[in-house]
C-alpha positions in Angstrom: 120.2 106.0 121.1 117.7 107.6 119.0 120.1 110.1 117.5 121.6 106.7 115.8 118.3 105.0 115.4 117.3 108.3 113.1 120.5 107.9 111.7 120.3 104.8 110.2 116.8 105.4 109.1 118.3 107.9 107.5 120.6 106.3 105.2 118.4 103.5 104.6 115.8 106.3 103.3 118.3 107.6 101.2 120.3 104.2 99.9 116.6 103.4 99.0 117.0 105.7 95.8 119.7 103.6 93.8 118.8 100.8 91.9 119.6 97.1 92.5 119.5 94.7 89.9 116.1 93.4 87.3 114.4 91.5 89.0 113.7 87.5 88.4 110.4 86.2 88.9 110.1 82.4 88.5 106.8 81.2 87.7 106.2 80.1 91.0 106.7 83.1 92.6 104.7 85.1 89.6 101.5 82.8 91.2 102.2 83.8 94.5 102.8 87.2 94.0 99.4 87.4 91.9 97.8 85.4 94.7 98.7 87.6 97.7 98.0 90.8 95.2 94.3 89.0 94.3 93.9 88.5 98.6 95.0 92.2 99.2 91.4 93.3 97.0 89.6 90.3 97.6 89.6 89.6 101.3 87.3 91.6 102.9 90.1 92.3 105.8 93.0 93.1 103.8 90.9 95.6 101.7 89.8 97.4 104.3 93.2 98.7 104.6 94.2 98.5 100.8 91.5 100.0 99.8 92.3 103.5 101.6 95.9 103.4 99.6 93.9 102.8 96.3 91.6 105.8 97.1 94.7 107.6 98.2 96.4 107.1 94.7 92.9 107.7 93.1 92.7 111.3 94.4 95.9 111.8 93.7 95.0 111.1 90.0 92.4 114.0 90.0 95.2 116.2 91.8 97.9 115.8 89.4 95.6 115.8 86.5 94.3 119.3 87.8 97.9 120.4 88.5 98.7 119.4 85.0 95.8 121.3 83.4 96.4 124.9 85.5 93.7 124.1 88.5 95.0 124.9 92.1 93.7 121.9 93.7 92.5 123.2 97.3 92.3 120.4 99.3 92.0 116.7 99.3 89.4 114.4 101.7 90.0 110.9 102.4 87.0 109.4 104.7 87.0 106.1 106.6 84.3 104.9 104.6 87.2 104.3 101.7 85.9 107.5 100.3 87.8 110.7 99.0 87.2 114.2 97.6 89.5 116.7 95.4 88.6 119.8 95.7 89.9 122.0 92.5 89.6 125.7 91.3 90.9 127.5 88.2 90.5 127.3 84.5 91.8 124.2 84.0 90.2 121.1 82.4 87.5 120.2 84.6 87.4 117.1 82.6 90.5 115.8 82.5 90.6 116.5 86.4 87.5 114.4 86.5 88.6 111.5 84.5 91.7 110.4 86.2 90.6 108.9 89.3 89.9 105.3 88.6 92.2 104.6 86.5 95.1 106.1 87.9 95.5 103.1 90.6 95.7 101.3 87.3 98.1 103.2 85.7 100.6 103.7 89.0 100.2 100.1 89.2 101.9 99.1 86.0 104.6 102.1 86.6 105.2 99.6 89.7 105.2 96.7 87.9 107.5 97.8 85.4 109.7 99.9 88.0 110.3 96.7 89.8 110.7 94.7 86.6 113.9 97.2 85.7 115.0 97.2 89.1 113.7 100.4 90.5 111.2 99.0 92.7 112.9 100.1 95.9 113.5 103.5 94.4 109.8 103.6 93.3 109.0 103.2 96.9 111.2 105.5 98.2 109.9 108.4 95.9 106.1 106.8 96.9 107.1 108.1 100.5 108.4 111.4 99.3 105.0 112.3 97.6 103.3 110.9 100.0 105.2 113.1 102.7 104.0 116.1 100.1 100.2 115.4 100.3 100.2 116.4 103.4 100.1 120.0 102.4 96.5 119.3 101.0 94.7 117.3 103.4 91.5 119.0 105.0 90.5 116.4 107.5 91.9 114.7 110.5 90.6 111.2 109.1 93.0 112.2 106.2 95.6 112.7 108.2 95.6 109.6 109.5 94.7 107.4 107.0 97.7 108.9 104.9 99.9 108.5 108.0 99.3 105.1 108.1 100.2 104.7 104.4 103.7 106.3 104.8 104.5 104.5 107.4 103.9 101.3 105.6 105.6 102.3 102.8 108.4 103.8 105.0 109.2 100.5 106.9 109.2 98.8 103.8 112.2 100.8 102.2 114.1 101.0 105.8 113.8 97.5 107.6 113.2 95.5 104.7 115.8 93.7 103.0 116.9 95.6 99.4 116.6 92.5 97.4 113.1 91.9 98.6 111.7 95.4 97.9 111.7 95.0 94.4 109.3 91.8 95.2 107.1 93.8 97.2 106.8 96.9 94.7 106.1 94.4 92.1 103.0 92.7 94.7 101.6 96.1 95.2 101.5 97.2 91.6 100.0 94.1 90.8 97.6 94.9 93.7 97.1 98.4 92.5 95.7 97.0 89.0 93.4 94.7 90.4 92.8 97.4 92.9 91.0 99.8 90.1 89.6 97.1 88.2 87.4 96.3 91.8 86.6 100.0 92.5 85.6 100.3 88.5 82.9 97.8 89.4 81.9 99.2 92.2 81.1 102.1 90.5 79.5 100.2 87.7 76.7 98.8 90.7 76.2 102.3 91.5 74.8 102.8 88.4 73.0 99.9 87.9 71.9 98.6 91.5 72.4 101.9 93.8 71.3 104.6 91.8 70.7 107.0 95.0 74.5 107.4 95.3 74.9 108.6 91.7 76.2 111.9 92.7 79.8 110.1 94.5 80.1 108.6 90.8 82.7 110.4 88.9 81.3 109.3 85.9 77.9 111.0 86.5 79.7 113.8 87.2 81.6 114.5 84.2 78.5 113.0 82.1 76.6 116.3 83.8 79.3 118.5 82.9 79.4 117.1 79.3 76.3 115.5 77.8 78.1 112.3 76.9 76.4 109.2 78.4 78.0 108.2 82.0 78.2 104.4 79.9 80.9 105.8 78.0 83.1 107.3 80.6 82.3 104.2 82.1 84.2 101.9 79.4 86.6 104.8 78.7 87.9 104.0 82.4 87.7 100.4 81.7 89.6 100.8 78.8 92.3 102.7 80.6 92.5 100.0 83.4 92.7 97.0 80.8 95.2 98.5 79.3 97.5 99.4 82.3 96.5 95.0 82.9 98.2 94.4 79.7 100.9 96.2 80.3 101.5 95.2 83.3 101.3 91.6 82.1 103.6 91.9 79.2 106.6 93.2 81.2 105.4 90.0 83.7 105.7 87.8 81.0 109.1 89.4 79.5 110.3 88.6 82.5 109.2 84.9 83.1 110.6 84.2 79.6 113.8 85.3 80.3 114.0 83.2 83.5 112.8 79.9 81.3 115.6 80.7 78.5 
């Protein structure tokens, strides 16, 4: 019994690669979809567990932006607290390793959006797993492990037990949720500057304003910018494909 069980989660893994068709998203839905994706980083419940994926996407942001740059990134440390730490070596560009943490929910999120748009969404999940599975190989800490557990096994259930023409709906609710994911932990880190100075040093944009001289205000608007922009993006493709559904 569980040789078939594994068996069939086996080929639903794999069937989750091939693409289904664009996906159609009445207006109706389009509310409800940005309704449940508002709830997931609005309620204070729902965010509790949402917010761990967002922080697990933003330290992947610093990991790959490291990788990309020539750092070996060392380890990475997700805390219970919603908190998460990269830890990077090498000559790489510290900078650029700093900079991509915020946005990058942002930025995943419109790849999402658009993935599921184009009718990739349940592919997009299913290679969301595979990276996931691969982060593994850099946690340091057992509160890591688990958190990131938990994720895969979200995202895993998803692409197995859930019905193909429905995945594409739920991608597209996550990216949405990823976006407005960023934009809540981008003012959270805007009250650390202005309301909690004393934890300054968990600010990535203090950091990289002590590594370079400019202003932490301007790293601050440069991830805004990035995060608006990923909005916007995000919304066009949304809108592309409302207008094709009213013609």
């Amino acid at each position: 019994m569980i040789q078939d069980w594994w068996q069939e989660f086996v080929n639903g893994f794999v069937q989750g690669f091939a693409r289904t068709d664009p996906l159609v998203v009445p207006p109706t839905e389009l509310a409800l979809l940005l309704g449940a994706a508002a709830a997931l980083c609005v309620v204070p419940v729902l965010w509790q567990f949402f917010g761990r994926f967002v922080t697990i996407v933003h330290e992947l942001g610093h990991a790959f932006a490291g990788l990309a740059t020539g750092m070996r990134v060392t380890g990475i440390t997700l805390r219970l607290d919603q908190g998460g730490t990269t830890h990077g070596v090498g000559r790489g560009r510290a900078v650029w390793f700093g900079f991509w943490g915020y946005p990058s929910p942002a930025v995943v999120g419109a790849v999402l959006v658009w993935a599921s748009a184009a009718g990739f969404g349940r592919a997009a999940l299913s290679v969301s797993v595979v990276l996931l599975v691969l982060v593994f190989l850099f946690i340091r800490n057992m509160a890591g492990v688990f958190i990131l557990s938990g994720a895969i096994l979200a995202v895993a259930v998803i692409v197995v037990a859930v019905p193909p023409d429905v995945q594409g709906h739920l991608t597209l609710a996550v990216g949405l949720a990823l976006v407005l994911g960023a934009a809540r932990d981008w003012w959270n880190v805007v009250s650390v500057h202005t309301s909690r100075r004393r934890e300054l040093g968990s600010s990535d944009a203090y950091i990289l304003s002590r590594r370079t001289g400019v202003p932490s205000a301007v790293w601050l608007f440069a991830f805004a910018a990035v995060i608006a922009l990923a909005g916007l993006a995000s919304w066009a493709v949304l809108a592309g494909a409302v207008l094709t559904v009213g013609a």
